[in-house]
C-alpha positions as CSV (number, residue, x, y, z in Angstrom):
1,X,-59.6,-42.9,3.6
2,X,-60.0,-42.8,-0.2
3,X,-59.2,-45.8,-1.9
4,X,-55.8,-44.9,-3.9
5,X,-57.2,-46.1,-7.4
6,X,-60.4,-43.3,-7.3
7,X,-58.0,-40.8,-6.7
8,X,-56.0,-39.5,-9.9
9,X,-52.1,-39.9,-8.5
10,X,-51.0,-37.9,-11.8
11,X,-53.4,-35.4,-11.3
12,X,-53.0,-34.6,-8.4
13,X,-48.7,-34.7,-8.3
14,X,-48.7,-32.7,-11.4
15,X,-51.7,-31.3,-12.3
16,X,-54.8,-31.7,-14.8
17,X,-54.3,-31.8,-18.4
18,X,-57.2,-29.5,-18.9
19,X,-54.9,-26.5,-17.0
20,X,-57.0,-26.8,-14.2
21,X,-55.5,-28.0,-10.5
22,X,-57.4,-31.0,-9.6
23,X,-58.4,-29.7,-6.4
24,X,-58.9,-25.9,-5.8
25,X,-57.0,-26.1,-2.2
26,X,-53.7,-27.2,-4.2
27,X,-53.6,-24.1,-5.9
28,X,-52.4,-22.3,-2.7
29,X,-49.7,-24.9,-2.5
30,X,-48.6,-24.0,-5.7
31,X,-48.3,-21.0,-5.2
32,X,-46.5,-21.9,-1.9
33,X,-44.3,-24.1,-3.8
34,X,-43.4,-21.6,-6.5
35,X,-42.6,-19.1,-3.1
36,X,-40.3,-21.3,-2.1
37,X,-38.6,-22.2,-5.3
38,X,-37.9,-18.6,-5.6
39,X,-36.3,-18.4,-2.1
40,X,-34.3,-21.2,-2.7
41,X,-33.2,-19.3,-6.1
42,X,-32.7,-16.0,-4.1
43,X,-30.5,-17.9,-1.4
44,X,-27.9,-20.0,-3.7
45,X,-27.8,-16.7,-5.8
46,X,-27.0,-14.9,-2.5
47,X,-24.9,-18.0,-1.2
48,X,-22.7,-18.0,-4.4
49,X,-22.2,-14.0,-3.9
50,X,-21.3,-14.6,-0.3
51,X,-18.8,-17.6,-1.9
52,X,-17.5,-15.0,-3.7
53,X,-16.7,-12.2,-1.5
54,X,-14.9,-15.1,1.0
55,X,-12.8,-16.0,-1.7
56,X,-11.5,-12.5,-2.3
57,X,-11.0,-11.8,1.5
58,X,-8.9,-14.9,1.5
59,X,-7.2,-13.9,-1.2
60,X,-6.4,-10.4,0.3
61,X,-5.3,-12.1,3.8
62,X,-2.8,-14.3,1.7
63,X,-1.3,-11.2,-0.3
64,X,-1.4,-9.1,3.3
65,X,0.3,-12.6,5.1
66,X,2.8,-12.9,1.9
67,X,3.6,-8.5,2.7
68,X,4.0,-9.1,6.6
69,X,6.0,-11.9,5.8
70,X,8.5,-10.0,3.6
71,X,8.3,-7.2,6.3
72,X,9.7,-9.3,8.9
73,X,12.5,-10.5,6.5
74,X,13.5,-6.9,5.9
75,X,13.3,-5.9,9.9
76,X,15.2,-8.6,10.9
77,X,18.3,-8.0,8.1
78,X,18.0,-4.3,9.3
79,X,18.1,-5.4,12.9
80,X,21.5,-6.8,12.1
81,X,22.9,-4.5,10.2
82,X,22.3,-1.8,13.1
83,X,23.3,-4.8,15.4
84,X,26.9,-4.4,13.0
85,X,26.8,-0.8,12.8
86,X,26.8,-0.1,16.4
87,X,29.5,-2.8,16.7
88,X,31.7,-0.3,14.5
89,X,30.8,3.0,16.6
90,X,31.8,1.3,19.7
91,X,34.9,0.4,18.4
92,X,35.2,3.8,16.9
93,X,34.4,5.6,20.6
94,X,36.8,3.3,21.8
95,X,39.3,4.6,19.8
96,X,38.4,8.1,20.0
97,X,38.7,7.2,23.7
98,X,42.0,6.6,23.9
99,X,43.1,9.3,21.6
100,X,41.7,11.8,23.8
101,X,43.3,10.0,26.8
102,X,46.1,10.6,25.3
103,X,48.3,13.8,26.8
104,X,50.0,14.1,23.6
105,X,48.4,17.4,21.7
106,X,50.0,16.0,18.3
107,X,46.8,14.0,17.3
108,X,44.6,17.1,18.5
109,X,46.4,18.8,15.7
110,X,46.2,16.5,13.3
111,X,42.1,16.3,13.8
112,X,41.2,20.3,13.9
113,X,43.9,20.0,10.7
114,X,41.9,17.2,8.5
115,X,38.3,19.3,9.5
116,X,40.0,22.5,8.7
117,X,41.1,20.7,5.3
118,X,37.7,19.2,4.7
119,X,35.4,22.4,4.8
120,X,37.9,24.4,3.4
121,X,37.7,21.7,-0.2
122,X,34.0,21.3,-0.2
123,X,34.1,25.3,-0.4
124,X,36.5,25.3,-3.1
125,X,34.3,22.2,-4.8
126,X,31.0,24.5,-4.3
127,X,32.4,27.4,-6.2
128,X,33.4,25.7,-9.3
129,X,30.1,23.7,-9.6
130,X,28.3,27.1,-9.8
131,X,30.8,28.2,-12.3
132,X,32.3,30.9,-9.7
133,X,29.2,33.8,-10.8
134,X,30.1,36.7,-8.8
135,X,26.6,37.4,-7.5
136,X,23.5,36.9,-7.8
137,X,21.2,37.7,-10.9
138,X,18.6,40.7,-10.7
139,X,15.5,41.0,-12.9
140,X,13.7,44.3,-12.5
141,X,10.2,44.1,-13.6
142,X,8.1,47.0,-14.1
143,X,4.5,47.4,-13.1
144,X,1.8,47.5,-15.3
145,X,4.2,47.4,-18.2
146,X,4.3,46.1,-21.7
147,X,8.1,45.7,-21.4
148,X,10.0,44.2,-19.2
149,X,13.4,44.7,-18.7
150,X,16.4,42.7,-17.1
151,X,20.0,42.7,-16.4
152,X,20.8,39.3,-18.4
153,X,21.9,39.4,-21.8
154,X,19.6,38.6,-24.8
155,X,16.5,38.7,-22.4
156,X,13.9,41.8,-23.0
């Protein structure tokens, strides 16, 4: 074993001053050293990408949670309100249970009355939204034709 003062300790941890490794064998384990500096580079540059990526899916899963969240909120109010509205159409069958149990033809009347009513005003309503036109408007178009002619006023 070589006595530790004949050996150059600064030489050999980081090299001649002259440029020149102090032994020729360290020279591969520079260049091993340098390889492996480099992977570590390529690693926490690939680790801080892959940091990056698991933030963003975390920050996807709590918007999607926050969503599914506010999804149940709205399914459950809808539940109840169905829950309320077939409440009220039970009660309505009901009713319309015992009005047709009844013998008496009065209410019969009454019903086949209000319908008859009913479609009779939304006709009346239809015809004066569409300003009561008496048919429907015809453009004859000739083929091939510079002009064109039409049955509406002001339109050639």
């Amino acid at each position: 074993m070589a006595n530790r003062f004949e050996v150059d300790q600064r030489a050999a941890l980081f090299g001649s001053r002259l440029g020149k490794p102090a032994n020729p064998g360290k020279k591969n384990d520079m260049y091993a050293a340098h390889s492996r500096e480099m992977m570590e580079r390529q690693n926490d540059a690939q680790i801080e990408d892959l940091e990056a990526k698991v933030s963003q899916l975390k920050d996807i899963t709590n918007s999607i949670s926050g969503s599914v969240k506010e999804s149940n909120g709205l399914l459950d109010n809808m539940g109840i309100d169905f829950d309320k509205a077939a409440g009220l159409l039970k009660g309505t069958m009901g009713q319309l249970k015992t009005m047709m149990d009844n013998k008496s033809s009065k209410h019969m009347v009454y019903m086949v009355g209000f319908i008859v009513c009913l479609f009779f005003l939304m006709y009346v309503l239809r015809k004066l939204s569409f300003g009561g036109s008496p048919g429907p408007v015809t453009i004859d178009l000739q083929q091939n034709s510079s002009e064109v002619t039409s049955s509406l006023p002001g339109i050639h």
